[in-house]
C-alpha positions as CSV (number, residue, x, y, z in Angstrom):
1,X,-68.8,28.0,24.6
2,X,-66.4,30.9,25.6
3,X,-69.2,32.6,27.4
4,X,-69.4,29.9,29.8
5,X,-65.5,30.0,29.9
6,X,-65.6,33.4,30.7
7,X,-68.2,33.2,33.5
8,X,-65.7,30.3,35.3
9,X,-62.8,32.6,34.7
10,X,-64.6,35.6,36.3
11,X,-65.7,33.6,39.6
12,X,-62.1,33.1,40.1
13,X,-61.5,36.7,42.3
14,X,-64.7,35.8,43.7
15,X,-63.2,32.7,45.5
16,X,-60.4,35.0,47.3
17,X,-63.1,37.3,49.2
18,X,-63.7,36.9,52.4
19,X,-67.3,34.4,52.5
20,X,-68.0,34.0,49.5
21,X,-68.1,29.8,50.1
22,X,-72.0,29.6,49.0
23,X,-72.1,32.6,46.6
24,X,-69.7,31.2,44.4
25,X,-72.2,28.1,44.4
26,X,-75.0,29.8,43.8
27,X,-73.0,31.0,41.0
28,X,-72.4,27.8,39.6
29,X,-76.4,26.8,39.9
30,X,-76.7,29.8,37.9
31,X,-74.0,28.3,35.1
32,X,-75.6,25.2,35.0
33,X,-79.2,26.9,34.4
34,X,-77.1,28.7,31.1
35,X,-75.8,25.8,29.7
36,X,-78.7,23.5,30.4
37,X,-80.7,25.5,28.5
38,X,-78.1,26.1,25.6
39,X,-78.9,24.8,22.4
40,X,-78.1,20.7,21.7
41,X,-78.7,19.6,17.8
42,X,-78.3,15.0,18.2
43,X,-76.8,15.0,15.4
44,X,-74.1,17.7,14.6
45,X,-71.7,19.8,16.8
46,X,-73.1,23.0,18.6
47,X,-71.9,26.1,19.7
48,X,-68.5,25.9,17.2
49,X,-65.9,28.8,19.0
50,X,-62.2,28.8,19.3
51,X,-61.8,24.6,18.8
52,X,-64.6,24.6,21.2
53,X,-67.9,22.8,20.5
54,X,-70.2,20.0,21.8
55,X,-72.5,17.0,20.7
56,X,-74.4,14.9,22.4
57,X,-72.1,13.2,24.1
58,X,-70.1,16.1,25.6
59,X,-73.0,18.3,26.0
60,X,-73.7,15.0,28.9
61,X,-70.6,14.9,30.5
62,X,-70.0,18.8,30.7
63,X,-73.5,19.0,32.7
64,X,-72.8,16.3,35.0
65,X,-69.4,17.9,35.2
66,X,-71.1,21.3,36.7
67,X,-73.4,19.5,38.5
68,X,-70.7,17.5,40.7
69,X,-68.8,20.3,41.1
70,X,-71.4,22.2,42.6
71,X,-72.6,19.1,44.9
72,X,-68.6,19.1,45.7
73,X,-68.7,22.5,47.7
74,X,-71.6,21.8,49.2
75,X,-70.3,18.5,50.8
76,X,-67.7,20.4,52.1
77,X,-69.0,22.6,54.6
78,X,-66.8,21.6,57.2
79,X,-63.9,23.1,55.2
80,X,-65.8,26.2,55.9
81,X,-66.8,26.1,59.2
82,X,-63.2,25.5,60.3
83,X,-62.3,28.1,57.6
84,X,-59.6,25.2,56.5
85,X,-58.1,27.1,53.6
86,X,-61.4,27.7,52.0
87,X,-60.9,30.8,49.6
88,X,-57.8,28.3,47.6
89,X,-60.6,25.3,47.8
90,X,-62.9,27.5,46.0
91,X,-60.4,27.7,43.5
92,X,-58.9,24.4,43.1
93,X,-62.7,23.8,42.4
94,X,-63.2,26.3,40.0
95,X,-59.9,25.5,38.2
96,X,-60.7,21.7,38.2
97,X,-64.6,22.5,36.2
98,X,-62.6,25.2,34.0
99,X,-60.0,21.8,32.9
100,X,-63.0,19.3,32.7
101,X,-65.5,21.9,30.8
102,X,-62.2,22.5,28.1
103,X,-61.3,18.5,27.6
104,X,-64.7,18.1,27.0
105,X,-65.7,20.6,24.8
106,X,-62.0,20.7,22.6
107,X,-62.4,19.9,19.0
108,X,-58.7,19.9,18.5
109,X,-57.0,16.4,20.1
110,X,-54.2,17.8,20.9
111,X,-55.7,20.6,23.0
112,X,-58.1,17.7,24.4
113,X,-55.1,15.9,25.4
114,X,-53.6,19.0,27.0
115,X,-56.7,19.5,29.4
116,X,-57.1,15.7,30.2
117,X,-53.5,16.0,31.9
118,X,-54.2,19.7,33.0
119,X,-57.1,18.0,35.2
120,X,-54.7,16.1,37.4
121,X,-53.6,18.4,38.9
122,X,-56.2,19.7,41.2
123,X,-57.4,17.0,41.5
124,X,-54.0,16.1,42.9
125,X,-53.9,19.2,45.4
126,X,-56.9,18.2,46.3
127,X,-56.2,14.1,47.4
128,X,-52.3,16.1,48.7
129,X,-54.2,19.0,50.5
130,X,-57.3,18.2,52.1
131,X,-57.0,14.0,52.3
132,X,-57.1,12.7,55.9
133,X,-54.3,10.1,56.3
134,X,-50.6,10.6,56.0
135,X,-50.2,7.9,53.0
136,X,-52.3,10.3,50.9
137,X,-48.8,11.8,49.4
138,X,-48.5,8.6,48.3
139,X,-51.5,7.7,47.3
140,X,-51.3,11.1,44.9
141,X,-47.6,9.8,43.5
142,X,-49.8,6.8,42.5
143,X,-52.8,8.6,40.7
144,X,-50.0,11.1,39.2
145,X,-47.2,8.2,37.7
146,X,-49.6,5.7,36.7
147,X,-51.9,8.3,34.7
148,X,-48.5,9.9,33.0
149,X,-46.8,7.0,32.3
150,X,-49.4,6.0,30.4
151,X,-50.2,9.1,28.6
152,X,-47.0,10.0,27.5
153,X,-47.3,8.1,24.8
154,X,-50.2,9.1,23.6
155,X,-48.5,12.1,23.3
156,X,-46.3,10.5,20.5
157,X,-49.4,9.0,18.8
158,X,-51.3,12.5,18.4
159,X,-48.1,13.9,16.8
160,X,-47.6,10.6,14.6
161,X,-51.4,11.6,13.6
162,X,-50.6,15.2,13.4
163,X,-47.5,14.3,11.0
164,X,-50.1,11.7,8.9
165,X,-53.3,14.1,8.5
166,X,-52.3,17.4,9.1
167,X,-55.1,18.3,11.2
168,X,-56.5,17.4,14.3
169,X,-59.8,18.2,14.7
170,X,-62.4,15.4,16.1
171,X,-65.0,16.3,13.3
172,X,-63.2,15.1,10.7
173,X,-61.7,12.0,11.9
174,X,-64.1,9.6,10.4
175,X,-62.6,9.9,6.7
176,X,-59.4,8.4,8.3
177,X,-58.5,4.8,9.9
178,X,-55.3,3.9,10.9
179,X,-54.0,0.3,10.9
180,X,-51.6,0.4,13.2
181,X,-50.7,-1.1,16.6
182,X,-47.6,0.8,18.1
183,X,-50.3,3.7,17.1
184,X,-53.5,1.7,18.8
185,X,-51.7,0.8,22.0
186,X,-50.4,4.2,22.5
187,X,-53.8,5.9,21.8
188,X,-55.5,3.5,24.1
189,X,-53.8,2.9,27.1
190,X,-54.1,6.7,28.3
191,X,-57.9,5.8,28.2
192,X,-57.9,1.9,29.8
193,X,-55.4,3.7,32.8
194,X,-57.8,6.2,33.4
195,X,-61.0,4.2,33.2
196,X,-59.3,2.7,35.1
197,X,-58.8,-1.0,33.5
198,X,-58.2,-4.3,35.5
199,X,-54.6,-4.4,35.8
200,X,-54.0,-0.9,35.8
201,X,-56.8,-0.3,38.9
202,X,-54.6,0.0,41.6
203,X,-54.2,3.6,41.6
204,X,-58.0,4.2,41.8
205,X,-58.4,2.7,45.3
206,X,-55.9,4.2,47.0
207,X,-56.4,7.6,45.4
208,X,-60.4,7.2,47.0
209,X,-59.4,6.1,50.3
210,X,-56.9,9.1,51.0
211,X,-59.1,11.7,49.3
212,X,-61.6,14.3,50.7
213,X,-65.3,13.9,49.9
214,X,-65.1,16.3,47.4
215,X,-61.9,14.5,45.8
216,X,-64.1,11.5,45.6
217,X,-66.7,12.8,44.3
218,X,-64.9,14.5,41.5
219,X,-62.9,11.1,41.0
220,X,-65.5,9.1,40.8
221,X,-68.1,11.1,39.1
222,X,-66.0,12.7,36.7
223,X,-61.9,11.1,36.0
224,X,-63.3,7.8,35.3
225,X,-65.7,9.6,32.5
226,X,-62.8,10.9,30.9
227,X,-61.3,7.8,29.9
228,X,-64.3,6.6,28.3
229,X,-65.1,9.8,26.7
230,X,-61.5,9.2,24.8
231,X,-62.7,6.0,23.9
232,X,-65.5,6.9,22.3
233,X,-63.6,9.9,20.6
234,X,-60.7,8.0,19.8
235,X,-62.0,4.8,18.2
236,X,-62.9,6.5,15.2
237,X,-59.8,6.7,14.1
238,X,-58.6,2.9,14.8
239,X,-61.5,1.6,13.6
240,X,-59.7,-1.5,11.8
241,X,-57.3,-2.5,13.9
242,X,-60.1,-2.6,17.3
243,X,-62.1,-4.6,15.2
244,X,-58.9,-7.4,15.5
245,X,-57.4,-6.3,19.1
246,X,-60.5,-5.3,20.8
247,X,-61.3,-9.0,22.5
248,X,-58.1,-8.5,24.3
249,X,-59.6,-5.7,26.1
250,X,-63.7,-6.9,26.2
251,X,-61.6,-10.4,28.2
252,X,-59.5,-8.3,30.8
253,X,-62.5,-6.1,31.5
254,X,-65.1,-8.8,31.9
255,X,-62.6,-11.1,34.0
256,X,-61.6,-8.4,35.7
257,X,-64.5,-6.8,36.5
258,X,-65.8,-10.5,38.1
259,X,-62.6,-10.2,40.0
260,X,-63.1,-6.9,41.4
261,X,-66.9,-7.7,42.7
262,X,-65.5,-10.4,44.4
263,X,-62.8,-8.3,46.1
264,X,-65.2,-5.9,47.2
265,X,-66.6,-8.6,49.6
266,X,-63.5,-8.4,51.4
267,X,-63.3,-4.7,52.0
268,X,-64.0,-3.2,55.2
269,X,-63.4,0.1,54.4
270,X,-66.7,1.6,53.7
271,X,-65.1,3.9,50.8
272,X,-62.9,1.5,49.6
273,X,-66.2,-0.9,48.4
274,X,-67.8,1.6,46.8
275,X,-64.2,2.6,44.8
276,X,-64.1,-1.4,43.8
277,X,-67.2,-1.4,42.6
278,X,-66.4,1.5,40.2
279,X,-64.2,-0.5,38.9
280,X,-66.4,-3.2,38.0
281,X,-69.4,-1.0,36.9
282,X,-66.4,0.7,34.9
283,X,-65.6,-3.0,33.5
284,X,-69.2,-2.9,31.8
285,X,-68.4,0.0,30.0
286,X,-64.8,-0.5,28.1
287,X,-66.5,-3.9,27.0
288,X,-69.4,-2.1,25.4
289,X,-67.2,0.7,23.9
290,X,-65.0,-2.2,22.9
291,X,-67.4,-4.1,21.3
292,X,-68.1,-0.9,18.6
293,X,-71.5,-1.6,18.2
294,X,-74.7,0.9,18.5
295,X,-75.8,-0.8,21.5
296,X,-72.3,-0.7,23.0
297,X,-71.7,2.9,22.9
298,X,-75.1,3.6,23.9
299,X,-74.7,2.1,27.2
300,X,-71.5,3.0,28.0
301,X,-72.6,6.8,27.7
302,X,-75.5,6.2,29.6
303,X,-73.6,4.1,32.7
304,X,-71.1,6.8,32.4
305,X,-73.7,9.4,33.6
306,X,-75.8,6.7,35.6
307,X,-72.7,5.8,37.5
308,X,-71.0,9.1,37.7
309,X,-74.4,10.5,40.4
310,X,-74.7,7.2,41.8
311,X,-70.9,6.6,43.2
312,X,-70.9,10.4,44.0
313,X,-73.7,10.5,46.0
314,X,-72.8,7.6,48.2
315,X,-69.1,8.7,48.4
316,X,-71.7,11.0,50.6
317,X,-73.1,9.0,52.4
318,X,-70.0,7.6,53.8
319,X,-68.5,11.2,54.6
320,X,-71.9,11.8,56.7
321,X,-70.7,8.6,58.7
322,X,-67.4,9.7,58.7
323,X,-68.1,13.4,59.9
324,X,-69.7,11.5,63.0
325,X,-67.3,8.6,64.3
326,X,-64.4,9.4,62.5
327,X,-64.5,5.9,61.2
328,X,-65.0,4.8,57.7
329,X,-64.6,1.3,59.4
330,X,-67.7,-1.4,58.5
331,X,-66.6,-2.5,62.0
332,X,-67.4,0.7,63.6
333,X,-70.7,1.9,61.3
334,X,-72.9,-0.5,62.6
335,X,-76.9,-0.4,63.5
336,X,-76.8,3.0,61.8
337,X,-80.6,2.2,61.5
338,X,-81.2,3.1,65.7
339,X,-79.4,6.8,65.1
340,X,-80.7,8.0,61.7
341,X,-83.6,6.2,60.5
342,X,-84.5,8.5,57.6
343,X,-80.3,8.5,55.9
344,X,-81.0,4.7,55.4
345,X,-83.9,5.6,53.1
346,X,-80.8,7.6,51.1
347,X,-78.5,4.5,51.5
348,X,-81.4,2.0,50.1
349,X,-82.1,4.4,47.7
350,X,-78.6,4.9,46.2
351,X,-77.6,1.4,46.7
352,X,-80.3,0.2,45.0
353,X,-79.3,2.3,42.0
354,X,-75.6,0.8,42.3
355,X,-77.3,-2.5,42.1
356,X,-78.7,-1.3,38.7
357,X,-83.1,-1.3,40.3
358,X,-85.4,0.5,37.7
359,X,-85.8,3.5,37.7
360,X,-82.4,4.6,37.6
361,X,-79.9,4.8,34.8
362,X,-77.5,2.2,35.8
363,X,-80.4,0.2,34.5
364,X,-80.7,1.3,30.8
365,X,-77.0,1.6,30.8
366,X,-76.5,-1.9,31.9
367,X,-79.4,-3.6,29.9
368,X,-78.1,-2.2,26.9
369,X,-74.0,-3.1,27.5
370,X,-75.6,-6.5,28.3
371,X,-77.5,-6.6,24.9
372,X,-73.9,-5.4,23.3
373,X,-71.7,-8.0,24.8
374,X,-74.0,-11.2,24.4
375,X,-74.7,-9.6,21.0
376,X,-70.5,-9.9,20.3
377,X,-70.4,-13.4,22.1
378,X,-72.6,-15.2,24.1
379,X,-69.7,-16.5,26.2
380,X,-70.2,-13.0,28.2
381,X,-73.5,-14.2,29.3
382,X,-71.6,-16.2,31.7
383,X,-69.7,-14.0,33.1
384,X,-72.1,-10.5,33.1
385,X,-74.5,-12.8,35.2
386,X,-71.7,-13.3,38.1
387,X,-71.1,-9.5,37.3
388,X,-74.6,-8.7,37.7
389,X,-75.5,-11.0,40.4
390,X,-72.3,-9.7,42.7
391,X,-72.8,-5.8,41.8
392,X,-76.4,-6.5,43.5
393,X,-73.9,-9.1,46.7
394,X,-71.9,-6.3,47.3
395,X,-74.8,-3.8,47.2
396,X,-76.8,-5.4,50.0
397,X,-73.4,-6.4,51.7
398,X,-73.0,-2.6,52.1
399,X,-76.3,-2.0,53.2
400,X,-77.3,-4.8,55.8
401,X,-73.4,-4.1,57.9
402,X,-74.1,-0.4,57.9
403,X,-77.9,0.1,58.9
404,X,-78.4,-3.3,60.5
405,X,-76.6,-5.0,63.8
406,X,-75.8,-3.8,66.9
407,X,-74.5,0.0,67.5
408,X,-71.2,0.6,68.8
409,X,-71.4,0.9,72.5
410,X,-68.8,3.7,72.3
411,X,-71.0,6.5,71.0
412,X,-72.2,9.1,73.1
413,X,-72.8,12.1,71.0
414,X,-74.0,12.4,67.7
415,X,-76.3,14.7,66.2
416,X,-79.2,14.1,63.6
417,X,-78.6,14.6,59.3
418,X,-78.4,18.3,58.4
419,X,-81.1,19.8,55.5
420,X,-78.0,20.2,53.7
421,X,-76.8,16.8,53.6
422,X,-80.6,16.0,52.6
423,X,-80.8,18.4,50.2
424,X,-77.2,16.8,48.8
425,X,-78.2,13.6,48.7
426,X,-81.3,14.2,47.1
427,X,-79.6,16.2,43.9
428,X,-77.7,12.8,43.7
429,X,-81.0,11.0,43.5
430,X,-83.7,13.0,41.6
431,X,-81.7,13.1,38.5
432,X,-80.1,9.8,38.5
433,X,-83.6,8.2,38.4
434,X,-85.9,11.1,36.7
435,X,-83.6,11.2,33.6
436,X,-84.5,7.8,32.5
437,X,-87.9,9.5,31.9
438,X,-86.1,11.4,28.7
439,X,-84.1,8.5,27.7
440,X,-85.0,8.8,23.8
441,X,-83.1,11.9,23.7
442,X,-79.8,9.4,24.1
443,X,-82.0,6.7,22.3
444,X,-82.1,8.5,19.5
445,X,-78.4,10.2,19.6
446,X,-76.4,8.2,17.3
């Protein structure tokens, strides 16, 4: 693990010389080709180094981690043609996959807690330094007091744990289980924040609408992973007490998520929908992790990594919009089919993965969080229906407004799609559907 450490830490000079934008991104292809092809045992922890290690599940997120980031600089080429503070960019970038790559691969909880606060904060410069509107110093206060309000207790718990066990490493967690709810809610509602959980949303939104591409991207692809990836850690400990507290959260998530599909038929901010609907597809997945059966975790992982390419790449699709008119508006975005024919095949594509169409992942991930929740009551049949049946509304909503209508009269320049926005758009798409061809490697992970 170190030696993929090291090779982030040494691209860090690179990022200061003078055009170095797509080296350092070829550099990161070249990362992700090492640790794709690193070794990954399903059952037991790999690569042990200095609290470092991975399993299945980290080995995952850590890739799709890379993957974003990479997909993040090359979004971004305006920065670099108006040479916007480029170099420090590059190493907000860089510093941001360094965080993520450490919280997921940390043995030690209290070192994973450490990095899962460490990564706020470029993602904060980012919303603060390259955002678009004015309220985005707010928007950042939001992301920044909501996340740490919550987490400071969490804080406590891991030294309550500390004080109990002695040790914190993740390994050996499952010979303990604490009964105990000041302990539970503390643990927890770091994780439900972050995910982020009805209620405790509001941050998400805002933060999404003020960011760059690149801070949506990352936001949605990645910070919303991290939350579940706590969960899943977490619950091994507080096995007990989730088995009587849980249907508290599974009931604010599955309400909530109804809620939120509902609300996105009233946006008309084109990247304000899509962060709603993260919310909801984010729903799905504290219910299943809730819910602690096979099933359950088995979905949530795979929506995690589903959802995390699909809301990325259209977070793309809008900036391409954007980068034209200047407007995320629904208003202004209209008949998008007369200009650019061949980006609606990207926006049908995508959106149809958003809607959860085979082949993608959403579709494994949400087939099996809908076997766990019936499974734990059949009351959520009801209400993962409306779920479904809205994510596909809201989808098509989306998709008629933008490509379909009458063009705003007010254009009179535009130029065609770039083969680099292509090219982006399709590392969104290949491996968002192609994966589910090797989904017995996850199938099988448990």
């Amino acid at each position: 693990m170190l030696k993929i450490f090291l090779m982030m830490l040494f691209m860090i000079p690179l990022c200061f010389k003078k055009n170095m934008f797509w080296l350092v991104q070829m550099m990161m292809f070249l990362m992700m080709f090492f640790f794709l092809n690193m070794t990954l045992s399903l059952t037991n922890f790999c690569s042990l180094s200095y609290m470092m290690g991975y399993d299945m599940i980290s080995f995952g997120l850590i890739l799709l981690s890379i993957w974003i980031c990479i997909l993040m600089v090359m979004s971004s080429e305006n920065l670099f043609k108006k040479d916007f503070y480029v170099n420090f960019f590059l190493f907000n970038i860089i510093f941001l996959l360094m965080m993520l790559f450490l919280t997921f691969s940390s043995m030690n909880l209290f070192m994973f807690y450490l990095f899962f606060e460490g990564s706020l904060v470029p993602t904060l410069l980012l919303i603060i330094g390259w955002g678009y509107q004015p309220e985005r110093i707010q928007a950042g206060l939001y992301l920044l007091f909501y996340t740490l309000f919550a987490s400071l207790p969490m804080l406590m718990g891991i030294f309550y744990i500390y004080n109990n066990i002695n040790y914190m490493m993740m390994y050996f967690f499952k010979f303990f289980n604490f009964n105990n709810y000041l302990l539970y809610l503390s643990m927890i509602l770091a994780f439900l924040v972050k995910m982020p959980m009805y209620f405790v949303h509001l941050w998400l939104p805002k933060a999404h609408v003020e960011a760059p591409v690149s801070g949506s991207m990352i936001l949605a692809a990645i910070m919303l992973k991290l939350g579940g990836y706590g969960l899943l850690r977490i619950l091994i400990l507080l096995e007990k007490i989730n088995m009587k507290l849980g249907f508290i959260w599974i009931i604010i998530s599955m309400i909530g998520g109804f809620f939120i599909s509902l609300k996105c038929f009233c946006q008309v901010d084109m990247k304000s929908l899509i962060a709603y609907s993260s919310v909801s597809h984010m729903s799905l997945v504290i219910g299943g992790i809730m819910t602690m059966n096979y099933w359950g975790y088995l979905g949530a992982y795979i929506l995690m990594i589903g959802h995390g390419l699909c809301s990325s790449g259209m977070f793309c699709l809008v900036n391409m919009n954007y980068e034209r008119f200047h407007s995320r508006s629904l208003f202004m975005n209209k008949g998008m089919m007369n200009f650019m024919p061949s980006l609606s095949l990207w926006w049908f594509l995508l959106l149809s993965s958003n809607m959860a169409a085979p082949p993608s992942l959403n579709l494994m991930g949400e087939i099996s969080l809908i076997n766990s929740l019936v499974s734990w009551s059949w009351m959520n049949m009801f209400l993962l229906m409306l779920i479904s049946f809205f994510s596909a509304g809201y989808s098509l909503y989306l998709f008629s407004y933008v490509q379909h209508g009458k063009f705003n009269k007010s254009i009179y320049s535009f130029y065609m799609g770039l083969s680099r926005e292509y090219l982006l758009l399709m590392l969104h798409w290949f491996p968002l559907n192609i994966m589910i061809m090797k989904i017995d490697y996850v199938m099988i992970w448990f």
